[in-house]
C-alpha positions as semicolon CSV with decimal commas, in nm:
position;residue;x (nm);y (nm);z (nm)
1;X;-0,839;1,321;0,613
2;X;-0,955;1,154;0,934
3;X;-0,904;0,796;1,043
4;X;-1,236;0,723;0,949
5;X;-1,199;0,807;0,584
6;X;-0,884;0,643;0,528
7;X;-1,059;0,338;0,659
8;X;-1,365;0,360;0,461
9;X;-1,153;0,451;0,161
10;X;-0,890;0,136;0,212
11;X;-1,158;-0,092;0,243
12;X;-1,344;0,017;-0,074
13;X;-0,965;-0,075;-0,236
14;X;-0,913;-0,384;-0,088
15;X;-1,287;-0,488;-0,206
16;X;-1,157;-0,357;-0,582
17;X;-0,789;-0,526;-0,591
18;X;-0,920;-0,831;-0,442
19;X;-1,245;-0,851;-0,676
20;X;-1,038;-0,755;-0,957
21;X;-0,756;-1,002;-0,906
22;X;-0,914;-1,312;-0,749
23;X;-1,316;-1,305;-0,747
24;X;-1,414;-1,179;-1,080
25;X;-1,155;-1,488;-1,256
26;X;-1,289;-1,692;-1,011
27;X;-1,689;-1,563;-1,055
28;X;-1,580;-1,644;-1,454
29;X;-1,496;-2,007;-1,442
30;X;-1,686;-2,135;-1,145
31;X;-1,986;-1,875;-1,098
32;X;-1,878;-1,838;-0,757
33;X;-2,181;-1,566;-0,726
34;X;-2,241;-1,343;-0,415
35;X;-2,103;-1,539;-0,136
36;X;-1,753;-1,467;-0,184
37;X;-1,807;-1,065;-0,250
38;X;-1,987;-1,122;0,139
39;X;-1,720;-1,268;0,245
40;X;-1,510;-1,037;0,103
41;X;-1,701;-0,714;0,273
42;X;-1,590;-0,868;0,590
43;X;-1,212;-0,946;0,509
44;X;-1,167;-0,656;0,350
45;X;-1,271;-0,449;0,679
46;X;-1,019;-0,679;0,903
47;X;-0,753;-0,641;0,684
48;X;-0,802;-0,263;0,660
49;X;-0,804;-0,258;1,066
50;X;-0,507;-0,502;1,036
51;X;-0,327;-0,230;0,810
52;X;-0,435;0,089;0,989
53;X;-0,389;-0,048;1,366
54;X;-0,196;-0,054;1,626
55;X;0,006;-0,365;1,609
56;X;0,296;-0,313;1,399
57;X;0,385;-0,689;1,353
58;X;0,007;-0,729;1,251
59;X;0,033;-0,479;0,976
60;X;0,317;-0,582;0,804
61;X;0,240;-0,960;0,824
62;X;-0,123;-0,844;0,676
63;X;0,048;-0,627;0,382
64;X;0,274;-0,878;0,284
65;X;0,037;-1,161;0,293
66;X;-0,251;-0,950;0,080
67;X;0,046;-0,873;-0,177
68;X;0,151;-1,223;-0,211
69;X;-0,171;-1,347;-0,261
70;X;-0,270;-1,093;-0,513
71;X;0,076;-1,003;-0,708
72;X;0,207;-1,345;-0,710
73;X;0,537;-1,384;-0,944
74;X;0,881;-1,515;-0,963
75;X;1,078;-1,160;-0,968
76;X;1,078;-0,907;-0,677
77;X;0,722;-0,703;-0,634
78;X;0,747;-0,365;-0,802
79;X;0,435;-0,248;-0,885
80;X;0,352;0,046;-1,130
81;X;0,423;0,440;-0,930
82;X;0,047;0,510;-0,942
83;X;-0,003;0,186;-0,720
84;X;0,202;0,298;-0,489
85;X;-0,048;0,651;-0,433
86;X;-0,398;0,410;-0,380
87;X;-0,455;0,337;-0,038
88;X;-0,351;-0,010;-0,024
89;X;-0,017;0,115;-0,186
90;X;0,035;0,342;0,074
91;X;-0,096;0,098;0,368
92;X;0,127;-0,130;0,182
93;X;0,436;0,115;0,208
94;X;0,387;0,251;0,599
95;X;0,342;-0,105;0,713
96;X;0,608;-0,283;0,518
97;X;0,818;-0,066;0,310
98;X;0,891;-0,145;-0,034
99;X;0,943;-0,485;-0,039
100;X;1,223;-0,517;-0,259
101;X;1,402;-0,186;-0,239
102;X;1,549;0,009;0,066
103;X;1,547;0,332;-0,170
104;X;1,257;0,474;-0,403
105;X;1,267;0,690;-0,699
106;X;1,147;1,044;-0,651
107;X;0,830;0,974;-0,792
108;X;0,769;0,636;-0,606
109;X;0,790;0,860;-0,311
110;X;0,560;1,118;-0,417
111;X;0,299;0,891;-0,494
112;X;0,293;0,759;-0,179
113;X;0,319;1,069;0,000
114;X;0,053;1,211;-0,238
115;X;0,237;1,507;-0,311
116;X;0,458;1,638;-0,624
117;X;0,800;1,516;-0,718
118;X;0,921;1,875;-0,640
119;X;0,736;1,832;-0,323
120;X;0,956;1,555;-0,226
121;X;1,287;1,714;-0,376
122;X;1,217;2,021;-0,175
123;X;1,106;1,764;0,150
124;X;1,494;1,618;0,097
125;X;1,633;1,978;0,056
126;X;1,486;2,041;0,420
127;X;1,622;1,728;0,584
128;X;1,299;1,580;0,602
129;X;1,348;1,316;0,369
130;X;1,676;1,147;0,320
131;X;1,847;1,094;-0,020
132;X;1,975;0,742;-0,108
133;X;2,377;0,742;-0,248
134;X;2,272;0,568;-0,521
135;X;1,941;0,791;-0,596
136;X;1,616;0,831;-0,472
137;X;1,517;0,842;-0,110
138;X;1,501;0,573;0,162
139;X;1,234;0,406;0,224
140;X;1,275;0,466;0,601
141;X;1,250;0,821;0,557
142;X;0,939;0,785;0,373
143;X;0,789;0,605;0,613
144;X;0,879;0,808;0,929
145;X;0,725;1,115;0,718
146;X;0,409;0,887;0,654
147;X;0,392;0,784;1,018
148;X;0,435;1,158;1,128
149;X;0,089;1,247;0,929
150;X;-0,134;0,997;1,104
């Protein structure tokens, strides 16, 4: 998949999540109509850039930000494993890591690699993920493989 698509494709998930999650309660009580899903086209795209640039400090200040806003709560952020494979999950993940975790579960980490469980047990087999002590494997390994793809 080329940059492009992985653009095109977070953008189209930012524009869901943040629809979802803010506009369409917000659309129900005030009838906030069209303007905001505008203005949405346009932050969705610069948050996507944000996410998928160069600037390292950017990215992760822009992932943390978008999942405060939209997964607001009291107790650490630890979102379903399928979240983890959309393409704000796995923007989310390269950028910042799991936010309350320095170790995944298998599956966690095959979601956001989007391969198989046994894809990532035979991936820590080879040395090219790193097991956790207590289970799993780091975050840090995850996201080195993810960086080595792009």
């Amino acid at each position: 998949m080329n940059t492009r698509t992985h653009l095109t494709d977070l953008v189209e998930d930012l524009k869901r999540v943040v629809g979802a999650r803010l506009l369409d309660p917000l659309d129900i009580l005030f009838g906030t109509g069209a303007e905001l899903r505008e203005r949405l086209d346009v932050y969705a795209r610069q948050w996507a850039e944000s996410l998928l640039g160069e600037d390292d400090q950017a990215a992760a200040f822009t992932a943390v930000r978008l999942v405060r806003a939209l997964y607001p709560s009291d107790t650490p952020f630890d979102p379903p494993v399928a979240w983890w494979g959309t393409p704000f999950g796995r923007a989310v993940f390269r950028r910042a890591g799991h936010p309350s975790a320095s170790a995944v579960p298998l599956s966690v980490a095959a979601a956001v690699l989007g391969i198989t469980r046994q894809g990532v047990h035979d991936l820590t087999v080879r040395g090219k993920l790193m097991r956790d002590p207590a289970g799993g494997v780091t975050v840090d390994s995850v996201r080195a493989r993810l960086a080595s793809r792009t």
